[in-house]
N, C-alpha and C positions, 0 to 999 in steps of 0.2 A: 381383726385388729382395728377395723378404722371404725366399728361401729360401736364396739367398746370405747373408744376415748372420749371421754367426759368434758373437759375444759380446751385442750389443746391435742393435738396430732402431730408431731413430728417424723418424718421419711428423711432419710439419708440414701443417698447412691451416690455413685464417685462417677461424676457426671467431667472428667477431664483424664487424659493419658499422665501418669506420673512423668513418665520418661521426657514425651515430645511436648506437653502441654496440647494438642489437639482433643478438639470437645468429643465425648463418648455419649452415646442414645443413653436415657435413662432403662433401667432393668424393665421386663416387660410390665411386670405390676404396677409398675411405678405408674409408666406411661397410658398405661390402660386405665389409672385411675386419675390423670392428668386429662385424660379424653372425656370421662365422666362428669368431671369440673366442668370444663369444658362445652359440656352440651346442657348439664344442667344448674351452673352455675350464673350469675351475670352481676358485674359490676359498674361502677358510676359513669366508666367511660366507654367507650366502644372496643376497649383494647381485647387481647388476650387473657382470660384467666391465668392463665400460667404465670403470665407479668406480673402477678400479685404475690403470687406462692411462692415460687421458685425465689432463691437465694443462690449466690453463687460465691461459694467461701472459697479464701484464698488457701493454696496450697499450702504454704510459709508460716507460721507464726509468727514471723516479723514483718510480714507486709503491713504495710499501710494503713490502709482502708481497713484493719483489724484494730485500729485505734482512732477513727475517724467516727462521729456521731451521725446515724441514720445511714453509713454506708452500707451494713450489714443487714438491714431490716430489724434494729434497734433503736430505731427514733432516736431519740436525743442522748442514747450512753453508746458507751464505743462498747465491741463487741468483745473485746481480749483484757483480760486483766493479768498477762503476763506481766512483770516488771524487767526480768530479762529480756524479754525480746524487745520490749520496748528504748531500753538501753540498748539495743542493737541498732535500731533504728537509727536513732540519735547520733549514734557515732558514723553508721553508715552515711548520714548526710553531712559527718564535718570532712574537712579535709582530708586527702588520703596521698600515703604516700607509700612506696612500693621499697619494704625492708630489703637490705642485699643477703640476710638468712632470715630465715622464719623461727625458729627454735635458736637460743640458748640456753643453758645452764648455769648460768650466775648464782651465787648464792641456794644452790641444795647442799642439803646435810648427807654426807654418808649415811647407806644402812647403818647398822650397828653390828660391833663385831661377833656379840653374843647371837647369833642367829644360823640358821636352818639353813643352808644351801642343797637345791635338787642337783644333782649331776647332770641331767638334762638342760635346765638352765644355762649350767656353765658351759656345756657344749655352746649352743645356740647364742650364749652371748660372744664368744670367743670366732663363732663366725657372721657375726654381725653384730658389735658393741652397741651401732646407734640403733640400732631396732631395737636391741635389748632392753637399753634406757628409755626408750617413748614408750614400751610396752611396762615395765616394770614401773618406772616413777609417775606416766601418766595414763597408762592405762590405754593407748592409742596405738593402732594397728595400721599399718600402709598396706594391708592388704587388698590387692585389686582383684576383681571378679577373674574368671576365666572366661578369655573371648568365646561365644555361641558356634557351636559346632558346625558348619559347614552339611547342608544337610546333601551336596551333591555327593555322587560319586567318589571317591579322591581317585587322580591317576599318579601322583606322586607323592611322599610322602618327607615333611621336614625331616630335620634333624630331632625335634625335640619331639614327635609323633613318633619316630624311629625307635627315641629311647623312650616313649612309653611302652612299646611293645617288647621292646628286647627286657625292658627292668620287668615288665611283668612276668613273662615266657621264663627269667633268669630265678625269680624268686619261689617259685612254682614247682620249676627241674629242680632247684636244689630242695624242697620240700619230699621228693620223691617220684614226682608226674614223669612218664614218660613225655620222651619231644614229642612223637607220632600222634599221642594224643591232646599236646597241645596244639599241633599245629592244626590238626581238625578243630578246635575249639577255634581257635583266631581266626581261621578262616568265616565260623559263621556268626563273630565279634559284626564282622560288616566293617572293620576299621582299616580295612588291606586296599589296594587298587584289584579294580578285577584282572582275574584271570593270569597269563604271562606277566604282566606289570606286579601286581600283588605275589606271584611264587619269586620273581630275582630279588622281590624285598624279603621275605622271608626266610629266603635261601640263607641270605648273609645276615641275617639276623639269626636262624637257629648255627649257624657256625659260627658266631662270636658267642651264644648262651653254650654250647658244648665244649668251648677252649676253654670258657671258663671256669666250668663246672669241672672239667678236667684239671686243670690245674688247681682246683681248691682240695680235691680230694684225698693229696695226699695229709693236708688236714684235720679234713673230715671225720675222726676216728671216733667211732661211737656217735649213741644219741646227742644233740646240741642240748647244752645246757644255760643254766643265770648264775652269774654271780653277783649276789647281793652286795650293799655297801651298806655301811653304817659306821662312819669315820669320826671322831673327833680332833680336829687342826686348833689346837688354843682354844680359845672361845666360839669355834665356829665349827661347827657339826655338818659335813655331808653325806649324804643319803641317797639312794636309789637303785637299781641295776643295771645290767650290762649286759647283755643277749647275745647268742652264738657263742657260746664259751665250749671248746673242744678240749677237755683234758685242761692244761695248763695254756694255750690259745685261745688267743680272744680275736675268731676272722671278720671278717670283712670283706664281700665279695660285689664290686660295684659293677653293671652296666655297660659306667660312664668310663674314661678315663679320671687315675686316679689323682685327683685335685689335691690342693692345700688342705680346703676344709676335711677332707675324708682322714688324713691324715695327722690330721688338730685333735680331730674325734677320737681316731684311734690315742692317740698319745694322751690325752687325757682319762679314757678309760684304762689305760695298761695304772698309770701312774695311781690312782683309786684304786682300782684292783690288786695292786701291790702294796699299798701303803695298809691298806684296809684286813688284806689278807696276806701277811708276810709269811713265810719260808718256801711259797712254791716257787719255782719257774718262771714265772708269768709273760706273757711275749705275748704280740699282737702281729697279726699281720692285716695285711690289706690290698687284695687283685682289683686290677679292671683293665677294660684290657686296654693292652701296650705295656702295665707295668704291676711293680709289685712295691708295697713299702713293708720289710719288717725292724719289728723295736724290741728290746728287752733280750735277756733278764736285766734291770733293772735294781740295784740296790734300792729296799724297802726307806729307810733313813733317809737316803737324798729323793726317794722318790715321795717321800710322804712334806720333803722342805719344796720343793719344785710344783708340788700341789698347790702347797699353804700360798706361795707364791703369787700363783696361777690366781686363787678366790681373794687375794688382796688384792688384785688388780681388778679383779671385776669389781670386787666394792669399790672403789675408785672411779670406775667406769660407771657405776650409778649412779653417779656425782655427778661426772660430768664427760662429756660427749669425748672420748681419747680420739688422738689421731692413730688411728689402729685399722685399716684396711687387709683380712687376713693375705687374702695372693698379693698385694704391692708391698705389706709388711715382709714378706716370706721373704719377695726377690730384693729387697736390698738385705732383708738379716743373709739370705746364701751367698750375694758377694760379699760382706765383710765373710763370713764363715771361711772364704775363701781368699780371704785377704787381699780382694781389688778393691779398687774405688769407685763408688756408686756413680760420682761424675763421670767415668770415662761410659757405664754403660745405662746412662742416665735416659735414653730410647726405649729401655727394657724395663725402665720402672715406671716409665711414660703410657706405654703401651698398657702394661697392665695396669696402671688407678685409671685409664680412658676404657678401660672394658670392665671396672669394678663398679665404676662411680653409677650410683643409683638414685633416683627420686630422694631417700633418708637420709646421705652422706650430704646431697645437695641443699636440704634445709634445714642443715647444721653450717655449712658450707661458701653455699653461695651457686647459684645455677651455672652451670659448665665451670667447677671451683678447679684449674689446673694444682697437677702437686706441689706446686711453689705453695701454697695456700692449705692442701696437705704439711707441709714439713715447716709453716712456719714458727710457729712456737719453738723457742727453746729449751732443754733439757732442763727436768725437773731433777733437783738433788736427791730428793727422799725417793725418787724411784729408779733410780738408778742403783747398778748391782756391779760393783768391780769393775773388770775393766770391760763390761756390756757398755759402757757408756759412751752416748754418740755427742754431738753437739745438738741435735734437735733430738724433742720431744720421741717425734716420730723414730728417729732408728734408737732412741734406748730403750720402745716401748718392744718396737721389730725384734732386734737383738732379744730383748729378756723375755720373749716368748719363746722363738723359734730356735733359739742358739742350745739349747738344752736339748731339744728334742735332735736335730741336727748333730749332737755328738754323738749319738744311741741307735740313728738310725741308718739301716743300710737297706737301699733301694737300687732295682734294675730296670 
C-alpha cells in the first residue's frame, strides 16, 4: 500500500481512548513505518520526523481548531466545512443559561386521525407517555447502556439480578423445561454465588417459579395461542397481536409482582381482543407473585368505545407532554374510585411520583419537579368525560384511564 501511492499517502489510527481521552500507541504498522521515517527520513530542523507527519484531529466536529487555518496541517484553510458544527460553536461561545426544562411541546400538530396505530405502541405509550413522545415526534431514545458486568465472583445477589434469574427460569418451566434441568443449567450460567450462598438463592427462586407456574395452570388448557387484531375505530385502524391466548384467556404470568403497567397491558389487550373479535368470552388474567388481577368479559360495544378512547388520548399525547405518570395516576384514580380524598392521603401519591419520577419526566418537568408541578395545569374541557372530571389536568387524565379498567376488575 505505501509503495503504491503516487502523489499523497494518507494512514489513519485512532491514536486517543473515546471514553477517557488518554493517548493510545499507534497500530503496530503504523509505528513500524513511523520508525522507518524516522531513520531514513531527515528534515530542515533537528526535530522528530513524526513532528511533520503526524496530525492530531479532534474528536468533535465542533472543536475548534477544526475551523481555525493551519491548526490541522491545512495551511491557510480551516479543516471542517461543517456549517452545523460550526453554528455550534458560535452559540457555544455566547451566553448560556441553564433552562429549568429542556423539552417542550409548544406548538406540534396532532398525528392525524386517519392513521395506523400498532397495539404495541399504545401499550408502551400508556406506560411512559413522555418517552413515547421524544421517541415518536423526535426520534430520540433515553436509553442508557447497561452497567459492565462485574467480572468477580458475586456472593450476593440484587434484587434486579434475582429477577433476572427467576423471569428467565419462569419463562422456560412454563415453555415445558423441567426445574431439575434448569437449575443445572443456571448453575453453569456462572451468574449464582458459589456453592451454599448460590443453592439458598436458588432455592427461593425455583419456589417462587413452581408457585407460579402452579397457579397459572389451571389456565393453561391446551397449546398457547395469538390473537390477531385488525380493528377499525372511526378513522383510525389498530393492528397487531396478543400472545398467550388460552381458549378465550389472555394470561399473564410475571416474576415480578404485579404492577400498574402489567395491568394497563392486560386491560388494553382484553379491550382489542374484544372489540376486534366479538361474541367470545374474552377475560384476561394476570399472576406474579403475591397477587392476581382478573378482567372481563367485557361488553364488545363499550369495550370497542373505551378503546377509541384510549388511542385519542394517545394522539393527544403526541402533541404534547400529558401529566400522566401510570402508578401516581393509578393511586389518586383508586382513591377517588373509592371516594377519599387525595389531600388526606396526599403521602401516598408523594411516595409514588418520588419513586416514578425519571431522567424524561424531569426534562419535560424540571429536575427533582415535586407533584405540585405534576398536577399543576388545570382541567381540560374537551377531555374530560362525565363525572371523571377532576379540577386538574392531571386526576381527569388518572380518572379517565384507570376508572374503567377499575369497574371490571377483580384482584387478590
Amino acid at each position: 500500500a505505501v509503495l503504491s501511492a503516487r502523489d499523497r499517502l494518507v494512514v489513519l489510527y485512532t491514536g486517543m481512548d473515546p471514553r477517557s481521552g488518554a493517548p493510545v500507541p499507534p497500530a503496530v504498522p503504523v509505528g513500524a513505518l513511523l520508525d522507518a521515517l524516522r531513520t531514513t527520513a531527515r528534515t530542515a530542523d533537528p526535530g522528530d520526523v513524526a513532528d511533520h507527519l503526524v496530525v492530531t484531529h479532534r474528536l468533535q466536529p465542533f472543536d475548534t481548531d477544526n475551523f481555525l487555518p493551519g491548526r490541522l496541517g491545512t495551511g491557510d484553510r480551516s479543516f471542517s466545512f461543517d456549517r452545523s458544527a460550526l453554528r455550534g460553536i458560535q452559540a457555544a461561545r455566547g451566553a448560556r443559561t441553564r433552562p429549568d426544562r429542556l423539552y417542550t411541546t409548544t406548538g406540534l400538530e396532532p398525528p392525524p386521525p386517519e392513521r395506523a396505530v400498532e397495539l404495541s405502541d399504545l401499550v408502551r405509550f400508556f406506560q411512559h407517555p413522555v418517552k413515547a413522545l421524544l421517541r415518536s415526534r423526535a426520534g430520540l431514545s433515553l436509553w442508557q447502556p447497561d452497567e459492565h458486568e462485574d467480572e468477580q465472583i458475586p456472593t450476593v445477589l440484587n434484587g434486579l439480578e434475582r429477577w433476572h434469574i427467576g423471569d428467565r427460569l419462569l419463562r422456560e418451566h412454563l415453555q415445558g423445561r423441567p426445574l431439575e434441568v434448569l437449575q443445572a443449567a443456571e448453575w453453569r450460567r456462572g451468574a449464582l454465588p458459589p456453592r451454599a450462598l448460590g443453592q439458598k438463592v436458588l432455592n427461593g427462586v425455583l419456589d417462587d417459579v413452581a408457585t407460579l407456574a402452579t397457579a397459572a395452570g389451571p389456565y393453561r388448557v391446551g397449546p398457547a395461542g395469538r390473537a390477531e387484531v385488525l380493528l377499525d375505530l372511526g378513522p383510525t385502524r389498530v393492528t397487531g397481536s396478543v400472545g398467550d391466548v388460552y381458549g378465550d384467556t389472555l394470561l399473564r404470568v410475571s416474576f415480578s409482582r404485579v404492577s400498574v403497567k402489567h395491568r394497563l397491558e392486560a386491560w388494553i389487550h382484553l379491550l382489542t381482543v374484544t372489540a376486534a373479535n366479538p361474541g367470545r368470552p374474552w377475560q384476561t388474567v394476570t399472576l406474579g407473585k403475591g397477587g392476581r388481577s382478573m378482567v372481563g368479559p367485557v361488553d364488545p360495544a363499550w369495550a370497542a368505545l373505551v378503546l377509541a378512547d384510549l388511542v385519542e388520548l394517545q394522539r393527544t399525547g403526541l402533541a404534547d407532554a400529558l401529566p400522566f405518570a401510570p402508578k401516581t395516576s393509578f393511586e389518586y384514580a383508586d382513591l377517588r374510585f373509592r371516594d377519599q380524598s387525595f389531600l388526606v392521603q396526599r403521602g401516598r401519591l408523594d411516595r409514588a411520583w418520588k419513586d416514578e419520577r425519571d431522567d424524561a419526566y424531569e426534562r419535560f418537568l424540571g429536575v427533582g419537579a415535586p407533584l405540585d408541578v405534576l398536577m399543576a395545569q388545570p382541567s381540560v374541557a374537551s377531555e374530560e368525560r362525565g363525572v371523571l372530571a377532576e379540577p386538574t389536568r392531571f386526576g381527569t387524565l388518572a380518572r379517565r384511564v384507570f376508572h374503567p379498567l377499575l369497574w371490571t376488575e377483580s384482584t387478590r
